[in-house]
N, CA and C atoms of all chains as a GROMACS GRO file, in nm:
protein
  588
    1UNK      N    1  -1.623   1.530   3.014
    1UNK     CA    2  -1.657   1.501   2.874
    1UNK      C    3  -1.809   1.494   2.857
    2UNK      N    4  -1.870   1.544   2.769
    2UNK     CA    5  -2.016   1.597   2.720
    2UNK      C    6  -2.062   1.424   2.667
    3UNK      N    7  -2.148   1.432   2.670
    3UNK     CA    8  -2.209   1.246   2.605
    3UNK      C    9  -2.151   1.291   2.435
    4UNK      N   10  -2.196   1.367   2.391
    4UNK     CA   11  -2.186   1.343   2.262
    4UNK      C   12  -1.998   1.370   2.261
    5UNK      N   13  -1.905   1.405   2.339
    5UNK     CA   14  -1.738   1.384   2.298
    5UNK      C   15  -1.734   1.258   2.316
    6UNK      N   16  -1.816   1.160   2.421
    6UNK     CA   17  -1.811   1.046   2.505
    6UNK      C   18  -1.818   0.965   2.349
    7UNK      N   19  -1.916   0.985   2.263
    7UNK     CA   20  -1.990   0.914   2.179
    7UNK      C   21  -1.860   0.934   2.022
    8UNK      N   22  -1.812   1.041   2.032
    8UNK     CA   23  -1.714   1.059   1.921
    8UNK      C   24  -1.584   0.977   1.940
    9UNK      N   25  -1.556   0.973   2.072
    9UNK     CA   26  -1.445   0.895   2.138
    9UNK      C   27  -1.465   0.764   2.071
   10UNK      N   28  -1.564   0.655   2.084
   10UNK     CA   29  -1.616   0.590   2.093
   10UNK      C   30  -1.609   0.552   1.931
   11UNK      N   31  -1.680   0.623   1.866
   11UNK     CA   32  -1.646   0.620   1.697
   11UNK      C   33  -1.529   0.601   1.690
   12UNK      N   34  -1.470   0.684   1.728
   12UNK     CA   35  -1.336   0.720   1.671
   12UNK      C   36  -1.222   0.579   1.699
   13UNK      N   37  -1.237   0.549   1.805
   13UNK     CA   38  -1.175   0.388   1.852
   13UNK      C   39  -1.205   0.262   1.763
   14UNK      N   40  -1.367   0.241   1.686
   14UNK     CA   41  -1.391   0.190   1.638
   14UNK      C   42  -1.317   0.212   1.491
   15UNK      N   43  -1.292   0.300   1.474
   15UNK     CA   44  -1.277   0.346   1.306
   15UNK      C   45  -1.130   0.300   1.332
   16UNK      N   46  -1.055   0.358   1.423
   16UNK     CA   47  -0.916   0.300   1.430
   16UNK      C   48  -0.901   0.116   1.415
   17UNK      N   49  -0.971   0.105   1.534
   17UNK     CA   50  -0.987  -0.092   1.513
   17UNK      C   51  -1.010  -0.131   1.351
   18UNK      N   52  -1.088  -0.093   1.293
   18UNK     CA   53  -1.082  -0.118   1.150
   18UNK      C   54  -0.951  -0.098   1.086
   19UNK      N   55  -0.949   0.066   1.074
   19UNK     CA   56  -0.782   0.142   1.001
   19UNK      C   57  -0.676   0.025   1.050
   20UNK      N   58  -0.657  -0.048   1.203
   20UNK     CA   59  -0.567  -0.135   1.233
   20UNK      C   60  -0.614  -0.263   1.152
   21UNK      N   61  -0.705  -0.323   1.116
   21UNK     CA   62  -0.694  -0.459   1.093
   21UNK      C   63  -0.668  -0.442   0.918
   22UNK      N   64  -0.731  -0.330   0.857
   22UNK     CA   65  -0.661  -0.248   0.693
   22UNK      C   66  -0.541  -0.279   0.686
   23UNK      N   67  -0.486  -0.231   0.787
   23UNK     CA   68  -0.312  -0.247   0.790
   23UNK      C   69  -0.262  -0.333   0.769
   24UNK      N   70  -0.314  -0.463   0.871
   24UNK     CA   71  -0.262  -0.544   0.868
   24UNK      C   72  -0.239  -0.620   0.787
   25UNK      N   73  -0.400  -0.638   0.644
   25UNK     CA   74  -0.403  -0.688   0.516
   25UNK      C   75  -0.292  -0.602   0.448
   26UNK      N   76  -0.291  -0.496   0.459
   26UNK     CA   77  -0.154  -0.389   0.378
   26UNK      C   78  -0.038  -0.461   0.380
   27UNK      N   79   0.020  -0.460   0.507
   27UNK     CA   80   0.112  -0.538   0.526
   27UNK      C   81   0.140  -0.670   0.487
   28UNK      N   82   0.050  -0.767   0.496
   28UNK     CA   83   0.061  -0.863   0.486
   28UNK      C   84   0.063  -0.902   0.332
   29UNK      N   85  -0.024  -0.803   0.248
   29UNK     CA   86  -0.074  -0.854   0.085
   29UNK      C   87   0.126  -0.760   0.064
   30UNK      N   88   0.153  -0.677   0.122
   30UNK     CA   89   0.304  -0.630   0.064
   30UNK      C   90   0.430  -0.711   0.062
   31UNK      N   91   0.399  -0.800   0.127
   31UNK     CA   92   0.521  -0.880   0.173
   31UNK      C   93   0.482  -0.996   0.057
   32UNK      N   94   0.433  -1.015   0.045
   32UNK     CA   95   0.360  -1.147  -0.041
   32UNK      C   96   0.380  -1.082  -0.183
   33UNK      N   97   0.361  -0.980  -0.237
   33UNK     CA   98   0.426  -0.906  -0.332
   33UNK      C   99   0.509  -0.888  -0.369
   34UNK      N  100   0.601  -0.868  -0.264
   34UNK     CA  101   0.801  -0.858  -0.228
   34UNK      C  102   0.822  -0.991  -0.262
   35UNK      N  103   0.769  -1.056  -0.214
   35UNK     CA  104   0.807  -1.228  -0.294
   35UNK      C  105   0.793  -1.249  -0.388
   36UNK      N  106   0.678  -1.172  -0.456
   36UNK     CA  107   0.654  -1.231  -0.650
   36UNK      C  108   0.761  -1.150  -0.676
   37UNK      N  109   0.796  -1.046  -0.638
   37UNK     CA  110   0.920  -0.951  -0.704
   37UNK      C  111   0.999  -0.993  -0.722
   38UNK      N  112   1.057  -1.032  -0.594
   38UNK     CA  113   1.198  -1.086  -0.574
   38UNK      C  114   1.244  -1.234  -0.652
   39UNK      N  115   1.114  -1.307  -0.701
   39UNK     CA  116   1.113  -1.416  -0.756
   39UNK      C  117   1.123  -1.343  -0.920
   40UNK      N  118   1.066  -1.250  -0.962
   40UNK     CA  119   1.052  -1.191  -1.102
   40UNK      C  120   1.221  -1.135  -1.093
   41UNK      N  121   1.270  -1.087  -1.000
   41UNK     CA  122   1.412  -1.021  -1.016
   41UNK      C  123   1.528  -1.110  -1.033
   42UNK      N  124   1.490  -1.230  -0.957
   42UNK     CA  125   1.604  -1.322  -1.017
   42UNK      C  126   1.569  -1.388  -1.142
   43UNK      N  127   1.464  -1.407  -1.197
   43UNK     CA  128   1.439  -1.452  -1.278
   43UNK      C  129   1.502  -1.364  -1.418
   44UNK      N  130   1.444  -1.216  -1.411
   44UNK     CA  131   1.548  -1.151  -1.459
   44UNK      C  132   1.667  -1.115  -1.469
   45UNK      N  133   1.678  -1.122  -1.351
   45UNK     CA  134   1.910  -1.138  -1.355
   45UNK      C  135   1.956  -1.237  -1.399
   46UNK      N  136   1.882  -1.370  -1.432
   46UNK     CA  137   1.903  -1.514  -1.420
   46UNK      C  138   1.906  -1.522  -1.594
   47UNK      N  139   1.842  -1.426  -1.690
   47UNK     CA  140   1.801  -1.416  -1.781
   47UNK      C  141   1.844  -1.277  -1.876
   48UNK      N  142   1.940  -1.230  -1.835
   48UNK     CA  143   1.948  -1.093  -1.861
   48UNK      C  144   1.866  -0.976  -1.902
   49UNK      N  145   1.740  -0.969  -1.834
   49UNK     CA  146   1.655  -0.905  -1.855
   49UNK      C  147   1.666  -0.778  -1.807
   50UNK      N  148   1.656  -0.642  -1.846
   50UNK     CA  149   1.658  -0.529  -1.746
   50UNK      C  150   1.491  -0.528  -1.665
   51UNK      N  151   1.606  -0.462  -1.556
   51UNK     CA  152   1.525  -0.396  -1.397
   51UNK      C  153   1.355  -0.406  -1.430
   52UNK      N  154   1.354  -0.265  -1.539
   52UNK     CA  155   1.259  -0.227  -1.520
   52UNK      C  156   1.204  -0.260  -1.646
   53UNK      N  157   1.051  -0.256  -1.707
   53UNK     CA  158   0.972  -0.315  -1.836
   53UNK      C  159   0.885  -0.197  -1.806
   54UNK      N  160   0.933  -0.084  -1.904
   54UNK     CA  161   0.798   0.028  -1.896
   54UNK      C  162   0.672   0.002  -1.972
   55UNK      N  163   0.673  -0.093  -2.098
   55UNK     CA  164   0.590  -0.160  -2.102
   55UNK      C  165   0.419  -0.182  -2.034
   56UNK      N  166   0.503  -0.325  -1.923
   56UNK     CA  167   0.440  -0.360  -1.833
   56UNK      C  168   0.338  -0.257  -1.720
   57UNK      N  169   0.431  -0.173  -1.682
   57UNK     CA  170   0.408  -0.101  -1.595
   57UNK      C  171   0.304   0.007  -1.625
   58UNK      N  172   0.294   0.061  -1.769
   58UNK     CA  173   0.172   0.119  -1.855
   58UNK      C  174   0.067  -0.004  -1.844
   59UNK      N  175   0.075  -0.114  -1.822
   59UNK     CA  176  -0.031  -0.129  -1.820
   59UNK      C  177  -0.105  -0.182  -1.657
   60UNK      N  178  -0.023  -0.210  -1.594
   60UNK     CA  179  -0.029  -0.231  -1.462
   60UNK      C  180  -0.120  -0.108  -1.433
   61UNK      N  181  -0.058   0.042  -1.453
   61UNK     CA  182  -0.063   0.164  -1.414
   61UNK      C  183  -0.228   0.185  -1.453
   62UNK      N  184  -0.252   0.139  -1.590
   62UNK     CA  185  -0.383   0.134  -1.630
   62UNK      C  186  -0.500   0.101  -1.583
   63UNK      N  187  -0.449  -0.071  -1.517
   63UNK     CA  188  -0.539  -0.184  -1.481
   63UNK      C  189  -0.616  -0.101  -1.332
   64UNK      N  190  -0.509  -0.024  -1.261
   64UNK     CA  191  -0.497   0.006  -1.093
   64UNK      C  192  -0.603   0.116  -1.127
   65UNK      N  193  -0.577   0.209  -1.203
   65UNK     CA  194  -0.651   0.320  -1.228
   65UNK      C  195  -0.788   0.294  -1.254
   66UNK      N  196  -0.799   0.192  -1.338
   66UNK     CA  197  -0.952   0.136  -1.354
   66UNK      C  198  -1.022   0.082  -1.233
   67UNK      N  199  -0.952  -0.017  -1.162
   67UNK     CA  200  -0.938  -0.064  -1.018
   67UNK      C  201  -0.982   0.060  -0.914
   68UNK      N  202  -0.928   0.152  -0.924
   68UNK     CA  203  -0.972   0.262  -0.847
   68UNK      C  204  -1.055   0.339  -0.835
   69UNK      N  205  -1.120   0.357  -0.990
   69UNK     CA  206  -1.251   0.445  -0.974
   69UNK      C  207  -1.345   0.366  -0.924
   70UNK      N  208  -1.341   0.172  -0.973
   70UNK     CA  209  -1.426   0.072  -0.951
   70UNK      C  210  -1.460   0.091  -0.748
   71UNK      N  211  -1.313   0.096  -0.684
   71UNK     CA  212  -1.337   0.102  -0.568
   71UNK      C  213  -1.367   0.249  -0.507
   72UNK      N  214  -1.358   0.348  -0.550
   72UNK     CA  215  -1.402   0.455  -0.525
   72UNK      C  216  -1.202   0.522  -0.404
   73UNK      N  217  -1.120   0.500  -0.529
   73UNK     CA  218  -1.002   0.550  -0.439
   73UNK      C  219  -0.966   0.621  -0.507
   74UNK      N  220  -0.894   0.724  -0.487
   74UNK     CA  221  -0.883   0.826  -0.606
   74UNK      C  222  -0.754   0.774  -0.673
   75UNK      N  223  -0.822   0.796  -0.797
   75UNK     CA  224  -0.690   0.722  -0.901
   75UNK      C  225  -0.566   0.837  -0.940
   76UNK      N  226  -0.539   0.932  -0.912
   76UNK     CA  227  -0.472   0.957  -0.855
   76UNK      C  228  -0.333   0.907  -0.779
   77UNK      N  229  -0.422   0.911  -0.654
   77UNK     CA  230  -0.346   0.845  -0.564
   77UNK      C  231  -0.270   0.670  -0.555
   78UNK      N  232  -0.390   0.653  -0.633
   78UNK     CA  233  -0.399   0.513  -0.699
   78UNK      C  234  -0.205   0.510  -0.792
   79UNK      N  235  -0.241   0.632  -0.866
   79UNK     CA  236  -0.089   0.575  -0.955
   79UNK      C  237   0.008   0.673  -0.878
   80UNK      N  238  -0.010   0.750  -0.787
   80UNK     CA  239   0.127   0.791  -0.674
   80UNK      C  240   0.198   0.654  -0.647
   81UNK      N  241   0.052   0.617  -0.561
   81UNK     CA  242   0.112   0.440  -0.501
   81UNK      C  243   0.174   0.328  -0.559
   82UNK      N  244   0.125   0.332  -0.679
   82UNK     CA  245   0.205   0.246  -0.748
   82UNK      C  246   0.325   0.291  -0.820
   83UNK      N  247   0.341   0.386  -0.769
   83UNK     CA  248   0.495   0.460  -0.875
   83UNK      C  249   0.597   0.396  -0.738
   84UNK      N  250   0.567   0.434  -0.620
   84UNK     CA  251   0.622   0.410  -0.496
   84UNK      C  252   0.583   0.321  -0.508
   85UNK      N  253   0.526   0.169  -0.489
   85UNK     CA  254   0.600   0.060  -0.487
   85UNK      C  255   0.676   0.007  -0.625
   86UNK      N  256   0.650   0.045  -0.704
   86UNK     CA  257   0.735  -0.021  -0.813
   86UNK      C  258   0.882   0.036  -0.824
   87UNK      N  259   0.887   0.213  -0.766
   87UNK     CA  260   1.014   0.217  -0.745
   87UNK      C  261   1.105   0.166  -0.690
   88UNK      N  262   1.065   0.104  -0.500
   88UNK     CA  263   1.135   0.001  -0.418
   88UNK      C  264   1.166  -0.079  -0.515
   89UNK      N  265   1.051  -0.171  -0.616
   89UNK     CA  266   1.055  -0.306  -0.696
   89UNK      C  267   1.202  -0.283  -0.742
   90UNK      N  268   1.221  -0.187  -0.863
   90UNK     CA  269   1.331  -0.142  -0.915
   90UNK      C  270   1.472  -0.147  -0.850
   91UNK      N  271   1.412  -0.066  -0.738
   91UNK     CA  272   1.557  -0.028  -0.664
   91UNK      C  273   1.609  -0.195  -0.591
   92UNK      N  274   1.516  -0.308  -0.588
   92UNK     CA  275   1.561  -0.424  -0.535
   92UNK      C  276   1.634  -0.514  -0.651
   93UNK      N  277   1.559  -0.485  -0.734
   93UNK     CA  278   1.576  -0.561  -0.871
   93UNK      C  279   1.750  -0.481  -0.922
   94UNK      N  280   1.775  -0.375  -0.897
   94UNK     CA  281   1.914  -0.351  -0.915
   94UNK      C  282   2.023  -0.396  -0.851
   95UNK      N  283   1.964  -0.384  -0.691
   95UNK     CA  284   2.066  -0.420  -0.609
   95UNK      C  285   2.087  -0.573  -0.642
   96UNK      N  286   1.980  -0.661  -0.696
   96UNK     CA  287   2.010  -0.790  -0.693
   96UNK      C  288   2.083  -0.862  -0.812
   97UNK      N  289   2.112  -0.725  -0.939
   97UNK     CA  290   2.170  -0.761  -1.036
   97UNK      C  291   2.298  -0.690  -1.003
   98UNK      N  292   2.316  -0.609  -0.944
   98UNK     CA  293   2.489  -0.559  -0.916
   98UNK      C  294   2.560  -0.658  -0.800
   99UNK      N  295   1.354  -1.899  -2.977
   99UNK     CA  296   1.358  -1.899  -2.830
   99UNK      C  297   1.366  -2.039  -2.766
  100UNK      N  298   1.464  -2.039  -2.694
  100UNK     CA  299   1.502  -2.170  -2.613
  100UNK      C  300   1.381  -2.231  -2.512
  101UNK      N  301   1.460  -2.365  -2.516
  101UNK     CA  302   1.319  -2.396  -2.372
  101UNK      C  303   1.344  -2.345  -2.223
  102UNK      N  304   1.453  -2.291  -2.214
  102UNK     CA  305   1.485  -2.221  -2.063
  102UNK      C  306   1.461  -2.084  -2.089
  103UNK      N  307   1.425  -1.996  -2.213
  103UNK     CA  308   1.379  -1.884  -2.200
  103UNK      C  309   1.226  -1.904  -2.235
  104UNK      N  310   1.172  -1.978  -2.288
  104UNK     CA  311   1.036  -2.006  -2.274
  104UNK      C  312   0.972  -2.030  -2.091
  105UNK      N  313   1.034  -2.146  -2.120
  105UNK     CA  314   1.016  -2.155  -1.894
  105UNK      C  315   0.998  -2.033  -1.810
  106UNK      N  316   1.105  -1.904  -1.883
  106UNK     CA  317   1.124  -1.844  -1.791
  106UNK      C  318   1.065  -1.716  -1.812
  107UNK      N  319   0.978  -1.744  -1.964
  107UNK     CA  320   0.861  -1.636  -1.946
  107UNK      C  321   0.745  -1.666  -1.918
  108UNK      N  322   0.748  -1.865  -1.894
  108UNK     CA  323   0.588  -1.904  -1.853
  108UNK      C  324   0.583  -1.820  -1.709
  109UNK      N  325   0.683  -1.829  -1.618
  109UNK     CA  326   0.709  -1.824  -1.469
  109UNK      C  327   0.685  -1.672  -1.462
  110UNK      N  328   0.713  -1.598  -1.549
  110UNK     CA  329   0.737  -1.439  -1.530
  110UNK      C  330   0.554  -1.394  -1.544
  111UNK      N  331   0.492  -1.511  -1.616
  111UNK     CA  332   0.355  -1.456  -1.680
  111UNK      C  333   0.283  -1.501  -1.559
  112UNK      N  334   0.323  -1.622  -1.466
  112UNK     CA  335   0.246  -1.648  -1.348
  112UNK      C  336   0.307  -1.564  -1.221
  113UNK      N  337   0.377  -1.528  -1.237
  113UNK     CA  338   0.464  -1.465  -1.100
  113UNK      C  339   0.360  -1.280  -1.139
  114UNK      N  340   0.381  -1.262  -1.232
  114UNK     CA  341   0.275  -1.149  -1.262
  114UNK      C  342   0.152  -1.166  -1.268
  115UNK      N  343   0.084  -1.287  -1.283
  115UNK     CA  344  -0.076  -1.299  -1.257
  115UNK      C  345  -0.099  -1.301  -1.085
  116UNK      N  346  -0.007  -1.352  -1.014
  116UNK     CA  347  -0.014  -1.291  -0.874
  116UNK      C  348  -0.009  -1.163  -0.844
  117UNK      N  349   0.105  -1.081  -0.905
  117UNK     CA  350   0.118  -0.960  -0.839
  117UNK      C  351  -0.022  -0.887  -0.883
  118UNK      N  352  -0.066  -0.887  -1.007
  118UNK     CA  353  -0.184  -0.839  -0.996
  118UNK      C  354  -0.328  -0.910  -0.971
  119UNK      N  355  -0.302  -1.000  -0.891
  119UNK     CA  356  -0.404  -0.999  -0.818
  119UNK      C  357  -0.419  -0.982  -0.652
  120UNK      N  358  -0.247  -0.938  -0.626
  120UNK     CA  359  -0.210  -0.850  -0.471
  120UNK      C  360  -0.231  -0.753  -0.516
  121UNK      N  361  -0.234  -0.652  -0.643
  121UNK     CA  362  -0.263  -0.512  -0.661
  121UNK      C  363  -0.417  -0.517  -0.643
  122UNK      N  364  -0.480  -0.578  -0.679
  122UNK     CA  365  -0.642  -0.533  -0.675
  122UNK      C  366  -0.693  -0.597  -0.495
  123UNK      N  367  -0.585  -0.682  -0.441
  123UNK     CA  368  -0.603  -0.639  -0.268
  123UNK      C  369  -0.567  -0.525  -0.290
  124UNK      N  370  -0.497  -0.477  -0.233
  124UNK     CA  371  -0.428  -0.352  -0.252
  124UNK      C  372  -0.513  -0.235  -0.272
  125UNK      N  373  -0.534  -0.218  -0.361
  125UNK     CA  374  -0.628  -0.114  -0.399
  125UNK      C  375  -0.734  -0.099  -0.340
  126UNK      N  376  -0.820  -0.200  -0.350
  126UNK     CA  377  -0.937  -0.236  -0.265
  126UNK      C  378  -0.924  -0.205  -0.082
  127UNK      N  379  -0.831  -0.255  -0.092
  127UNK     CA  380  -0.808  -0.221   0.080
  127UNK      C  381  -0.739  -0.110   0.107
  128UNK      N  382  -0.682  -0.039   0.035
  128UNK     CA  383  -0.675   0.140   0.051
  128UNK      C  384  -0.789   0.219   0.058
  129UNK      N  385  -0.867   0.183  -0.064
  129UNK     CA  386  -1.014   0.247  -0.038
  129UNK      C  387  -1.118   0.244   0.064
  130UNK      N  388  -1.069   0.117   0.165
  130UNK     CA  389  -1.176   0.102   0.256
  130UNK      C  390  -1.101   0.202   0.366
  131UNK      N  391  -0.959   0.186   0.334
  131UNK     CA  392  -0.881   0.280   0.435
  131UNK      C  393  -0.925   0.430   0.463
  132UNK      N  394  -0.932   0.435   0.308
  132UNK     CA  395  -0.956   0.617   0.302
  132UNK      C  396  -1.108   0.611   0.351
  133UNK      N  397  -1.204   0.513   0.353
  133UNK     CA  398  -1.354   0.549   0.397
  133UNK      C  399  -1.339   0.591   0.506
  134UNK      N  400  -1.267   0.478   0.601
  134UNK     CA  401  -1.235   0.464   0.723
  134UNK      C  402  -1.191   0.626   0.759
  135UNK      N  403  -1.074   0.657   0.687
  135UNK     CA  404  -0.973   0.781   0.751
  135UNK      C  405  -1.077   0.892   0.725
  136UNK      N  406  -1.182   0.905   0.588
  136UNK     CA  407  -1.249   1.008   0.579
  136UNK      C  408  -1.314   1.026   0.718
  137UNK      N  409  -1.392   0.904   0.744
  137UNK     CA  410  -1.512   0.965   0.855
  137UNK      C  411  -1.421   0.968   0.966
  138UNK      N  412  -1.316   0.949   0.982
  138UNK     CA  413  -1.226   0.984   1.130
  138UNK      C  414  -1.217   1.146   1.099
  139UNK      N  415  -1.184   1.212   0.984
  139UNK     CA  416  -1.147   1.320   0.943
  139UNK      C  417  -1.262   1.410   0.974
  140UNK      N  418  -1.443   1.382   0.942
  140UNK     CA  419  -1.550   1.401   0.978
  140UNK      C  420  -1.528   1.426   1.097
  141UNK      N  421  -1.497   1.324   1.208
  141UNK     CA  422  -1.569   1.317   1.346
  141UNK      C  423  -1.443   1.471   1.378
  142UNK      N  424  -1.321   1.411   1.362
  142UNK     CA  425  -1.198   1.568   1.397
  142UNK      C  426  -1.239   1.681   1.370
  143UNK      N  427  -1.338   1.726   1.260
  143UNK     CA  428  -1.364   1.837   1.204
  143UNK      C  429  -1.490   1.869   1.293
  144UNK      N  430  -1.580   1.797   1.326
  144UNK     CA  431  -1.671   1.805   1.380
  144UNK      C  432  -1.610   1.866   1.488
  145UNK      N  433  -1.545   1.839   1.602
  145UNK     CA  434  -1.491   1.791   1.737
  145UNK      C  435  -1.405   1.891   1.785
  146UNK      N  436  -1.373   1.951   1.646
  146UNK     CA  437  -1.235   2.077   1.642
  146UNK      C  438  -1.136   1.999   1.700
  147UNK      N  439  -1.120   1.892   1.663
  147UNK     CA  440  -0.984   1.770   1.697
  147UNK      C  441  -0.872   1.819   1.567
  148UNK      N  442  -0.728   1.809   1.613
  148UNK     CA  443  -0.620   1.837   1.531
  148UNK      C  444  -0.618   1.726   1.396
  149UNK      N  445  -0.585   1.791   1.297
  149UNK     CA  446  -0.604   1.665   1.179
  149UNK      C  447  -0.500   1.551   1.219
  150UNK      N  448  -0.365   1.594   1.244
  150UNK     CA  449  -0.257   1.462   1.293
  150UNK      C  450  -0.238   1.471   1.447
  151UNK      N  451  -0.180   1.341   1.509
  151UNK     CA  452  -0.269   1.277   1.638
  151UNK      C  453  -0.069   1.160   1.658
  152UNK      N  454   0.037   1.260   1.698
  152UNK     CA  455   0.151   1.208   1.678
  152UNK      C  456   0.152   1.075   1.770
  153UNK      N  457   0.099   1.050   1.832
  153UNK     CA  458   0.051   0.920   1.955
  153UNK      C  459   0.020   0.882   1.894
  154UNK      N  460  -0.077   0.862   1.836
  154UNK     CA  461  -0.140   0.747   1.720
  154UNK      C  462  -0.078   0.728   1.631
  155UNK      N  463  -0.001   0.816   1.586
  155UNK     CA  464   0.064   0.739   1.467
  155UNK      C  465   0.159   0.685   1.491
  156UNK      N  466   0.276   0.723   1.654
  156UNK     CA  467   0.400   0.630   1.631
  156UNK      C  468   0.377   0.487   1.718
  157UNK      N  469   0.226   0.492   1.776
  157UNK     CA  470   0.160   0.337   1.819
  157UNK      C  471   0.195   0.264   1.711
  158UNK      N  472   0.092   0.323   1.616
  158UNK     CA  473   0.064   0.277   1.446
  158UNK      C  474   0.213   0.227   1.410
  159UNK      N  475   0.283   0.316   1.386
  159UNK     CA  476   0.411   0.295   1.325
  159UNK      C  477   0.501   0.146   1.389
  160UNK      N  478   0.469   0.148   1.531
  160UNK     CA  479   0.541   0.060   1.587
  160UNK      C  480   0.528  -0.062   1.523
  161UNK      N  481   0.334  -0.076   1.565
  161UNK     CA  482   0.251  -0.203   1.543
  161UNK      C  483   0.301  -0.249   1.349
  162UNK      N  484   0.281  -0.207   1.298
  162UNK     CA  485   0.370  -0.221   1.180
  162UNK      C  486   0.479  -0.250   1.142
  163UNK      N  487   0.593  -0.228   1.202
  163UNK     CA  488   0.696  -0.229   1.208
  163UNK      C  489   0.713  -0.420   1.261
  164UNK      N  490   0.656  -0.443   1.379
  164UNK     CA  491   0.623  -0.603   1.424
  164UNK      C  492   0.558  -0.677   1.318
  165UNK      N  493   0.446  -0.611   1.257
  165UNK     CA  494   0.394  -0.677   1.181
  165UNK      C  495   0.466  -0.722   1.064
  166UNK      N  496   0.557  -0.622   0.995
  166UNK     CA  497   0.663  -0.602   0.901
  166UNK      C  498   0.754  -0.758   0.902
  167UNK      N  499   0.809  -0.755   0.985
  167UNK     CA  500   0.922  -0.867   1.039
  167UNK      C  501   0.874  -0.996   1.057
  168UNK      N  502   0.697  -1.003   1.100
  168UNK     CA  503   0.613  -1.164   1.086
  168UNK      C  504   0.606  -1.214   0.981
  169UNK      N  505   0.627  -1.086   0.878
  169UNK     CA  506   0.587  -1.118   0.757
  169UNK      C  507   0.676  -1.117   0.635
  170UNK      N  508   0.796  -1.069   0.699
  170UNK     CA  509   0.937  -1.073   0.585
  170UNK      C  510   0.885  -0.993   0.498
  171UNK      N  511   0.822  -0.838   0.547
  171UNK     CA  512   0.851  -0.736   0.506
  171UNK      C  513   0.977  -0.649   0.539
  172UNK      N  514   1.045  -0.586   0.470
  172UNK     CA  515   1.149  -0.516   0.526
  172UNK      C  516   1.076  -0.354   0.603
  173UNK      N  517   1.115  -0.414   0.729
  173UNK     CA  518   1.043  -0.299   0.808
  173UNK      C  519   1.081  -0.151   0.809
  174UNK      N  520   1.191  -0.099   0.728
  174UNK     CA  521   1.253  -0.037   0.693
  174UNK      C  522   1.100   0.090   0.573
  175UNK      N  523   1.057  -0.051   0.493
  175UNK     CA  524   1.015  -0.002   0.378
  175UNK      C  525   0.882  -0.006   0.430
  176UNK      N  526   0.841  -0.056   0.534
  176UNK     CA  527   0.724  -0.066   0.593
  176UNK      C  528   0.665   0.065   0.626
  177UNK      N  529   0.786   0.152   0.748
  177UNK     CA  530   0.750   0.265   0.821
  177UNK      C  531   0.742   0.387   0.686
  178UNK      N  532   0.796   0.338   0.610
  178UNK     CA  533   0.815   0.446   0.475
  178UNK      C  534   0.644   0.470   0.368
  179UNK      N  535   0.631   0.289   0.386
  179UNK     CA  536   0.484   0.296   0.318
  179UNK      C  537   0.354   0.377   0.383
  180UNK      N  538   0.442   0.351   0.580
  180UNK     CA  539   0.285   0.409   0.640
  180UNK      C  540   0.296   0.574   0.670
  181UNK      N  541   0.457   0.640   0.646
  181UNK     CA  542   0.462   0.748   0.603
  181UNK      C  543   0.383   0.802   0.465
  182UNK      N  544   0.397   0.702   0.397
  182UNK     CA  545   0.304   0.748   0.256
  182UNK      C  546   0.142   0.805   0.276
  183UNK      N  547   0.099   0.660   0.298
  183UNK     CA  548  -0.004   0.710   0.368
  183UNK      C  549  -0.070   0.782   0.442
  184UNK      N  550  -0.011   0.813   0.562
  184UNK     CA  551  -0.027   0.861   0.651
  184UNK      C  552  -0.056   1.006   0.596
  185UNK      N  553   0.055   1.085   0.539
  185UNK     CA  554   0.068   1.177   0.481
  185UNK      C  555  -0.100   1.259   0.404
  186UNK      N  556  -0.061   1.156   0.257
  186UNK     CA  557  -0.200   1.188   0.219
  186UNK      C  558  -0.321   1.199   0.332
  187UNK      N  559  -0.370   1.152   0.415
  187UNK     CA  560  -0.473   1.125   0.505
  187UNK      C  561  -0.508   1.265   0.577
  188UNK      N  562  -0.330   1.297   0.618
  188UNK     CA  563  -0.362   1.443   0.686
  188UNK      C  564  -0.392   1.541   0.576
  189UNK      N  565  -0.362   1.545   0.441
  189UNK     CA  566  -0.359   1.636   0.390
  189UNK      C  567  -0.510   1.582   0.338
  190UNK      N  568  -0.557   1.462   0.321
  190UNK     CA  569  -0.710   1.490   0.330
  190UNK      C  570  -0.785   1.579   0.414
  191UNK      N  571  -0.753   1.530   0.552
  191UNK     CA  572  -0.835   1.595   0.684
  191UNK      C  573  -0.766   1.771   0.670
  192UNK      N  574  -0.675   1.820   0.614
  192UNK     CA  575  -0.630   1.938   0.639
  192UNK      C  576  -0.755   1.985   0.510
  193UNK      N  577  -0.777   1.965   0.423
  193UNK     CA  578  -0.860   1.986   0.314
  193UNK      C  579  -0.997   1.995   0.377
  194UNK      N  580  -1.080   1.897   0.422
  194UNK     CA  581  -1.193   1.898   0.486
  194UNK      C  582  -1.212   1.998   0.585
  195UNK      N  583  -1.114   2.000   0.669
  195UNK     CA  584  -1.104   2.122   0.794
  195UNK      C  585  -1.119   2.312   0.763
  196UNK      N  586  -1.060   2.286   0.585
  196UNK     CA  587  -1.059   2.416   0.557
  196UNK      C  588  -1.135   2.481   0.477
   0.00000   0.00000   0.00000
């Protein structure tokens, strides 16, 4: 290995150690989310509220998008992601009213 | 409106002032992700390194998956989120490469 592959190696381990401890906030801020949900889903079954509030979610969808250019993530991707988690949201929020 | 459907939109208005303030983690910590994944994508392109790296990701996948279950995430929906991700990332680095 040439010094400078030696030196990319080296980056590259570091950038992962970061990408791993990212994750771990990922993970951890998702689960903590799954709890406000799951607390909003019974609250709604508890109340006869439907699943989903498109509403809400226009503006959620809004807030993230603004959120995203602020952080420099492509907003975009920004409202992929939130279509995919709010779909799980949904799909829990059904199972917990059937 | 009753006082148990009042209650139970105070609870819905605080159970949602959390979730969006796990969305702006969220967001925020995707973007540092993608900084992160860009300059990994840099050093690969540089390096003539393959954009996806299947060792690393089913490490990744594992370590997640543990993390998932500490955290009463459903690890199920876990490996699915870091499929999400994951995804976009290569098709970043496939973009940069070309």
């Amino acid at each position: 290995m040439t010094d400078d592959e030696t030196r990319a190696q080296e980056l590259l381990g570091e950038l992962r150690r970061s990408i791993d401890n990212l994750d771990a906030v990922l993970v951890h801020t998702l689960a903590e989310r799954f709890r406000c949900t799951q607390e909003v889903g019974k609250l709604k079954a508890g109340h006869g509220l439907p699943p989903a509030d498109p509403a809400r979610e226009a503006v959620q969808i809004a807030r993230l998008e603004r959120l995203a250019v602020e952080s420099g993530l492509d907003p975009e991707f920004a409202k992929k992601f939130m279509r995919f988690i709010v779909d799980e949201v949904i799909h829990h929020h059904r199972k917990f009213q059937n």
